[in-house]
C-alpha positions in Angstrom: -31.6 -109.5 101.9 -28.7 -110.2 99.9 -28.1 -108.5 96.2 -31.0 -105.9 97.6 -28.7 -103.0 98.9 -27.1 -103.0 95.3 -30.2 -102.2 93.5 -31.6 -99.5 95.4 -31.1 -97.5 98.8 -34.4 -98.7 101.1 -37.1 -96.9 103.7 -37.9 -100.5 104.2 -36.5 -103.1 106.8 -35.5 -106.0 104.6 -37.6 -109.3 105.5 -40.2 -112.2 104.1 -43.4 -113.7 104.6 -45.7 -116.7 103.2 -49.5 -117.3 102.6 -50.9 -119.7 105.2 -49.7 -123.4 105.5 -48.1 -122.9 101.6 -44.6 -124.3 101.4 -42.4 -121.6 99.7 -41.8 -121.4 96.4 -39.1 -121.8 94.6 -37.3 -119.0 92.2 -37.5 -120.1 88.8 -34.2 -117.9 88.1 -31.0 -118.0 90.8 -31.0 -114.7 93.1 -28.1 -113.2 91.5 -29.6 -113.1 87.9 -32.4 -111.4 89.3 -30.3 -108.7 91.5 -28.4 -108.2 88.3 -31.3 -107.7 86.4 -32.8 -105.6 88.9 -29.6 -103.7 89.3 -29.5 -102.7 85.3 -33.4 -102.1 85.6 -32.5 -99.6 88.1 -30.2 -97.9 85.8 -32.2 -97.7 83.1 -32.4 -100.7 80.9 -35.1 -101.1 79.4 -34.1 -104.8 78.0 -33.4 -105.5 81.9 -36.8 -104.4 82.8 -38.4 -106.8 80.5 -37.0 -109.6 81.3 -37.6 -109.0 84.8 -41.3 -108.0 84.7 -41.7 -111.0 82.5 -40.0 -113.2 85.1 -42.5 -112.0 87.8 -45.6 -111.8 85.4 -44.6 -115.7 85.3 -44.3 -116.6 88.8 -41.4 -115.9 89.9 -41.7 -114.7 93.7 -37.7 -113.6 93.8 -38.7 -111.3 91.1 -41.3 -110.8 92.4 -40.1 -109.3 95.0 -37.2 -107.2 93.1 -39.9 -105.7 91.1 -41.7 -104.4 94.7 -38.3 -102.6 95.8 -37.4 -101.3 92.3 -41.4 -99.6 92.7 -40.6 -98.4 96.3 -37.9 -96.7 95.8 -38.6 -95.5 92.4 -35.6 -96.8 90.6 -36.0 -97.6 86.5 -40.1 -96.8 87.4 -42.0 -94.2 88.7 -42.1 -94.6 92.4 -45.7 -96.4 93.1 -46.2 -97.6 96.8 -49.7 -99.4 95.8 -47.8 -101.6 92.7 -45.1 -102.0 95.0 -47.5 -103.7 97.6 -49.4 -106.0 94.7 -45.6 -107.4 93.9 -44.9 -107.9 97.4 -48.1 -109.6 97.6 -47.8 -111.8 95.0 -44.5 -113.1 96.5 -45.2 -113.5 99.9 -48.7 -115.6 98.6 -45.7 -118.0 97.3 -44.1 -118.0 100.7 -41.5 -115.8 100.0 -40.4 -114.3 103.7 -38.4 -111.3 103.0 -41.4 -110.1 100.4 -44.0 -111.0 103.2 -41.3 -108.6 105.8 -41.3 -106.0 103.2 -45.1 -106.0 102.8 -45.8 -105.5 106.4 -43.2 -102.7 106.1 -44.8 -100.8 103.5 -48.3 -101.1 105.4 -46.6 -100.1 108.9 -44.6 -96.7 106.8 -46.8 -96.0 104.2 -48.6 -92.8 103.7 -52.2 -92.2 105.6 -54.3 -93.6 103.3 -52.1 -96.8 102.8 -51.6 -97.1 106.2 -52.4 -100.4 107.9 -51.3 -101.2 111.2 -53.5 -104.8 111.9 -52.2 -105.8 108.1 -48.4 -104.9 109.3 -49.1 -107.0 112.4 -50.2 -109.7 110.6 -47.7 -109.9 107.9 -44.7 -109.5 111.0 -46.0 -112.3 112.5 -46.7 -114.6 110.0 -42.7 -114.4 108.8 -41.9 -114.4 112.2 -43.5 -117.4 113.3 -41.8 -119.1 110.4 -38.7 -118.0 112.0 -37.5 -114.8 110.3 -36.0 -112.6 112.6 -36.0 -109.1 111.4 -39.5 -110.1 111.3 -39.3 -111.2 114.9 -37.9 -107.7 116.1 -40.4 -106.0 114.4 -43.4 -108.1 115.8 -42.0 -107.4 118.9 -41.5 -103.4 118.6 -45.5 -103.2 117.5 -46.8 -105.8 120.2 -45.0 -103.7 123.3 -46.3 -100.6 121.6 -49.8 -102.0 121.0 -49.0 -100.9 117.0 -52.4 -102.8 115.4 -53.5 -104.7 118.6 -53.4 -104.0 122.4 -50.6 -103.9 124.0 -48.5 -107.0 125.4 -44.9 -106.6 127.2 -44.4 -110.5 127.5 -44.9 -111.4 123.9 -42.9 -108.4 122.9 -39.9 -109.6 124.8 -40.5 -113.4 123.8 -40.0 -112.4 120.3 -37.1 -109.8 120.4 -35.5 -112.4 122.3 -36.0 -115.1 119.5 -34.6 -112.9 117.1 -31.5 -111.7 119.0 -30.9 -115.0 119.9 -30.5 -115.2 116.0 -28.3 -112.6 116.2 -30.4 -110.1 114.2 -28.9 -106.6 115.1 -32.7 -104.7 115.4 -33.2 -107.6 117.3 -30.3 -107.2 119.6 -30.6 -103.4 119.5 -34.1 -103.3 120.8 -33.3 -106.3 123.5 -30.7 -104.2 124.5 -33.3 -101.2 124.9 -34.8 -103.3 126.8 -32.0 -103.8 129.5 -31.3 -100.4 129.5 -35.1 -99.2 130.6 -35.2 -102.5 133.0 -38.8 -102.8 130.4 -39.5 -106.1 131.0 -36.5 -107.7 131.7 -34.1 -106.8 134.8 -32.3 -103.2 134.2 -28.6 -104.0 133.4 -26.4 -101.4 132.1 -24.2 -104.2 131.4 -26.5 -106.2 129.5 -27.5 -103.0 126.8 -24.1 -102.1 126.1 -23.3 -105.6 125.2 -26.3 -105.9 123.1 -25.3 -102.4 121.7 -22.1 -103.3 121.0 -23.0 -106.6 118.7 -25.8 -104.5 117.3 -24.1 -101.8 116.3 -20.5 -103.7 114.8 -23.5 -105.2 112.5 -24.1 -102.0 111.2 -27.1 -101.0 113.3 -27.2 -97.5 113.1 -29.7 -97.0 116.5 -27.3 -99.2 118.2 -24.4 -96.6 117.2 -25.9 -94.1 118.7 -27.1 -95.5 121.9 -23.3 -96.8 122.3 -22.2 -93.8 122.1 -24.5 -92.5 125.0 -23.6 -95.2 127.0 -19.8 -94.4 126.5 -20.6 -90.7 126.7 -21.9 -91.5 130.3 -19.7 -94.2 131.1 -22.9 -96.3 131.9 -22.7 -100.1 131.2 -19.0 -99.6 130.1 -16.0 -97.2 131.1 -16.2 -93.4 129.9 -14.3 -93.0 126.7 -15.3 -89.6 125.2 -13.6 -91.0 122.0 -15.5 -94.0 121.7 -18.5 -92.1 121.8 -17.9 -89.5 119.4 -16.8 -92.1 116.9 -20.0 -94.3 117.3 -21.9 -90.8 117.0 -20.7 -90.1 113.8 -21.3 -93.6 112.4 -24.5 -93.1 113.5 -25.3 -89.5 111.8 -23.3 -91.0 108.7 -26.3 -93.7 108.4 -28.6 -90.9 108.1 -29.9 -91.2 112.0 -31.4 -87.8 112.7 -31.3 -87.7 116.7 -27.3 -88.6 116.1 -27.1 -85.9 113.5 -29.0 -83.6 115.6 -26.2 -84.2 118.8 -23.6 -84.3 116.3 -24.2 -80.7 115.1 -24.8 -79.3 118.8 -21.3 -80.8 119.6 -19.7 -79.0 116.4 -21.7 -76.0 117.3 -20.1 -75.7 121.0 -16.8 -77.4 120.3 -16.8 -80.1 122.6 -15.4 -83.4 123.0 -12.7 -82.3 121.3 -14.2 -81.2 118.5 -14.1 -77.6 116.8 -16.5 -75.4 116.9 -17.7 -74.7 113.1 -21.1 -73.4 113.3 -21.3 -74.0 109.6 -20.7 -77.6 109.5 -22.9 -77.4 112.6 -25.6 -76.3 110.0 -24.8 -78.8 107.7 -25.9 -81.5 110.0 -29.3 -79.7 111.0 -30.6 -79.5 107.8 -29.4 -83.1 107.0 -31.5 -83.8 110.2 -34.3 -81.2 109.9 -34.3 -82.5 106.4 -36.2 -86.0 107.9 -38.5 -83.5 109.9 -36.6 -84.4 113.1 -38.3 -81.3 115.4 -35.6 -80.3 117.9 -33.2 -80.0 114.3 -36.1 -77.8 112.3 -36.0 -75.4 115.2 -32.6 -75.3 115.7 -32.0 -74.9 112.1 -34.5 -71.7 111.8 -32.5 -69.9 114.7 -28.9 -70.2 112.7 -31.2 -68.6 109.8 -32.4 -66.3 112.0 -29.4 -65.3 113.5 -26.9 -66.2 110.6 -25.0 -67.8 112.7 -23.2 -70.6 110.6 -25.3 -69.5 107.7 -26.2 -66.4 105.9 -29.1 -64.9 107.4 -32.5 -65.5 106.0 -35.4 -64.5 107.7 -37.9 -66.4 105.5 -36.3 -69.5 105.9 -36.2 -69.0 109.3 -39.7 -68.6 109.3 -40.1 -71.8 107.4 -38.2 -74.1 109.5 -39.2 -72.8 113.1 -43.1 -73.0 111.5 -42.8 -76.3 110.9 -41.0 -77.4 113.7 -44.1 -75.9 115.6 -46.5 -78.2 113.0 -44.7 -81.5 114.5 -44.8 -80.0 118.1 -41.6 -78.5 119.4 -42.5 -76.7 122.3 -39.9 -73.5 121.8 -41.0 -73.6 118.4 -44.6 -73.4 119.2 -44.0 -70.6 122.1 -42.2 -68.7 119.3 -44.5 -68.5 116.2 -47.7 -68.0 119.2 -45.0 -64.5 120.3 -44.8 -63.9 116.2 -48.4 -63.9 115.8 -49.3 -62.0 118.6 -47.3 -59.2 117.3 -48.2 -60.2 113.5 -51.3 -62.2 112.9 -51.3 -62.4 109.3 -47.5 -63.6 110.0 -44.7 -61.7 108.8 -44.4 -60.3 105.5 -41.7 -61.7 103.2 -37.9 -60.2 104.3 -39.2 -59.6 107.8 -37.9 -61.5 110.4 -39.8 -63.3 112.9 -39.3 -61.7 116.3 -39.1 -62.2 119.3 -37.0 -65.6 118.9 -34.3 -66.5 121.6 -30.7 -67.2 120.9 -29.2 -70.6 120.4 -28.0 -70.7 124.4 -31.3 -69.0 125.5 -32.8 -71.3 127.8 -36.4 -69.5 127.8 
């Protein structure tokens, strides 16, 4: 979506969508004026966010649409997922594609009570069928998982094929997913890589880190330990936990040529544990618990491993059901949770 990425970091996949049989709308304002707009509105003027709430109150689906990021991610308002959805409603009525995409976004992300799986189908599909092909790749994630509808493999693959064929990078990335689990399509090693490797030169930040598997293997393309480690940290750099999570057990051992720096090894867990990515919460409680990288601190130790446990980390579970057998009220505060195995413990 272009101008979008200036105004606002996004949760959401950029995309579009349209009301039934309406031809889109035209913007009454050009796209830059509004990104400009929504750019200043953003940083805090107020003459900006006039003029473009009084664009949208008008009609304007473009602004429209500006208005429904600005709300998402909080920027020059307070963050409001339900005005966010009206905006991107009002928009996508007008056959705007990339507000219909984001709509079905928010509704597929959204917080429980928002929540609307069948409404994300429907908005995916109806930009997709108009030929939108984030849209596409998303249709097709939710109909192989049965997101909002039963399951269906073929119509899954039909449209992750229409949207890589459009070079989207999702698109590629989950065609090449695809390949690489022979899910149906024929397994090819050869086939993921290459969709990997278009996916991830786009930018696409699962690609990087499935590339660098792939090279760390030497599956689908030659070994090159230096190829991986560089698509692994362009992955963790994009904020892709399960990279940051591999990228901090590779600083923590010092492989790969890499040194070992338990602390930056930390760094990267709690960036990772920070997105409640389980396996990085629990390994982040054990470097508090055995201030190993950081200074020890049994109650955040406590913290992290409990809420590893809460999303279902099965050492982390095992652990806090050992902590409350020997404390059932859980530990006071300063106490440290025992018995809890070291970072190389295989138990």
């Amino acid at each position: 979506m272009t101008g979008l990425r200036s105004v606002v970091v996004l949760t959401l996949c950029a995309g579009l969508i349209a009301c039934a049989g309406a031809p889109p709308a035209p913007p009454r304002h050009s796209e830059k004026q509004i990104a400009r707009l929504a750019t200043e509105m953003a940083h805090g003027r107020a003459d900006a966010r006039a003029k473009l709430e009084r664009w949208a109150k008008d009609g304007d689906p473009v602004a429209q649409r500006y208005l429904g990021i600005l709300y998402i991610g909080g920027k020059g308002v307070f963050r409001s997922p339900e005005r966010a959805v009206e905006w991107f409603g009002r928009a996508a009525k007008q056959g705007d594609l990339p507000a219909a995409h984001d709509l079905a976004v928010v509704y597929q992300r959204a917080p429980t009570g928002m929540r609307d799986d069948a409404k994300a189908l429907h908005w995916f599909r109806f930009a997709a069928e108009r030929g939108f092909a984030r849209s596409q790749a998303n249709l097709g994630e939710m109909l192989i998982e049965g997101q909002g509808t039963k399951p269906d493999l073929a119509a899954g693959v039909r449209w992750i094929e229409k949207s890589a064929a459009q070079h989207e990078p999702y698109g590629e990335y989950l065609l090449g997913k695809l390949y690489f689990e022979g899910k149906g399509v024929k397994q090819s090693d050869t086939e993921a890589a290459q969709l990997y490797g278009r996916a991830a030169k786009a930018g696409e930040r699962n690609a990087e880190y499935h590339l660098a598997l792939l090279y760390g293997t030497g599956r689908g393309v030659e070994r090159d330990d230096a190829r991986a480690l560089a698509w692994l940290r362009k992955s963790a750099d994009a904020n892709l936990p399960q990279a940051q999570y591999l990228l901090a057990a590779i600083t923590w051992r010092g492989r790969y040529g890499v040194k070992a720096d338990p602390a930056k090894a930390v760094e990267w867990l709690k960036r990772a544990a920070e997105q409640g990515y389980p396996d990085a919460e629990y390994a982040l409680g054990l470097a508090y618990h055995q201030g190993r990288g950081v200074a020890k601190d049994p109650n955040s130790a406590f913290i992290w491993i409990e809420r590893a446990a809460r999303h279902g980390q099965p050492q982390a579970v095992a652990a806090m059901k050992r902590a409350r057998a020997l404390q059932p009220e859980g530990p006071p505060p300063g106490q440290p949770l025992l018995p809890l195995p070291g970072p190389q413990d295989k138990r």
